[in-house]
N, C-alpha and C positions, 0 to 999 in steps of 0.2 A: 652422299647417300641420301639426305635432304632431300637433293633436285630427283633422286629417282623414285620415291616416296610421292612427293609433291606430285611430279608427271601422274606416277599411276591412281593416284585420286583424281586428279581433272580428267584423265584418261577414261576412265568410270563412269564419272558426271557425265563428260560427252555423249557415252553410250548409253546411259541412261535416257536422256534428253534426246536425244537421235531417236531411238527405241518408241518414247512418249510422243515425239515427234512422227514418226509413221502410224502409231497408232490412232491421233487426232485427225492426221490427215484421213483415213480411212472411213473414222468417224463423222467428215467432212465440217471441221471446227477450222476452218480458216483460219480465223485471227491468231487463236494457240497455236495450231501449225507452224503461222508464219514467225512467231515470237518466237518457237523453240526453234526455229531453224536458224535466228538468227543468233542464239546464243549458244546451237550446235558449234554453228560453225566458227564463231568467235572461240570458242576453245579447243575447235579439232587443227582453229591456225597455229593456236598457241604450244598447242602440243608437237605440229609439225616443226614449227620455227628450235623449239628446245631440243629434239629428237637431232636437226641438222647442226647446229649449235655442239649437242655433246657429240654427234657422229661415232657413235660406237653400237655394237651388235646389242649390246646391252640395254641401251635404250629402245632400241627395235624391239627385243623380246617384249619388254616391260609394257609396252604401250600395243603391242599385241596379246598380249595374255591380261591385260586390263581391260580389253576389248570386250572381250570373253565373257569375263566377269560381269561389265558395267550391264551387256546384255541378257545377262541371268538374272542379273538385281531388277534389273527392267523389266521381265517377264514375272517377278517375284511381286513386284510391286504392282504391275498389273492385274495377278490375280486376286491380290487382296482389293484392291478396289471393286472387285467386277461380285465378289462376295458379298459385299456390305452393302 
């Protein structure tokens, strides 16, 4: 129960980070871009690597509907910035 906890917070992060990551890009911030995609992608491995590891529909959901989520948090958190 742990590991499926655990998955859908970095699952989150990722899309968070993903999210900030296209955002920067557009904004045309290089170096951030390039930073977040590299720590994108270090945890959408980590998340894949666990997903085939536990092989179950269960994990599939979890880390799709964390998807979801991590991009609502990222649109949440982008509007507050763009306020202040």
């Amino acid at each position: 129960m742990i590991e499926y906890i655990l998955l859908a917070i970095i699952k989150i992060g990722d899309n968070i980070i993903q999210t900030a990551k296209s955002i920067s890009t557009y904004q045309e911030k290089k170096i951030l871009s390039s930073i977040l995609t590299v720590i994108s992608q270090l945890l959408f491995y980590l998340v894949i690597n666990q997903v085939i590891e536990d092989n179950t529909l269960l994990a599939i959901v979890i880390v799709a509907v964390s998807s979801g989520i991590g991009n609502y948090f990222a649109f949440l958190i982008n509007d507050r910035f763009k306020k202040a």
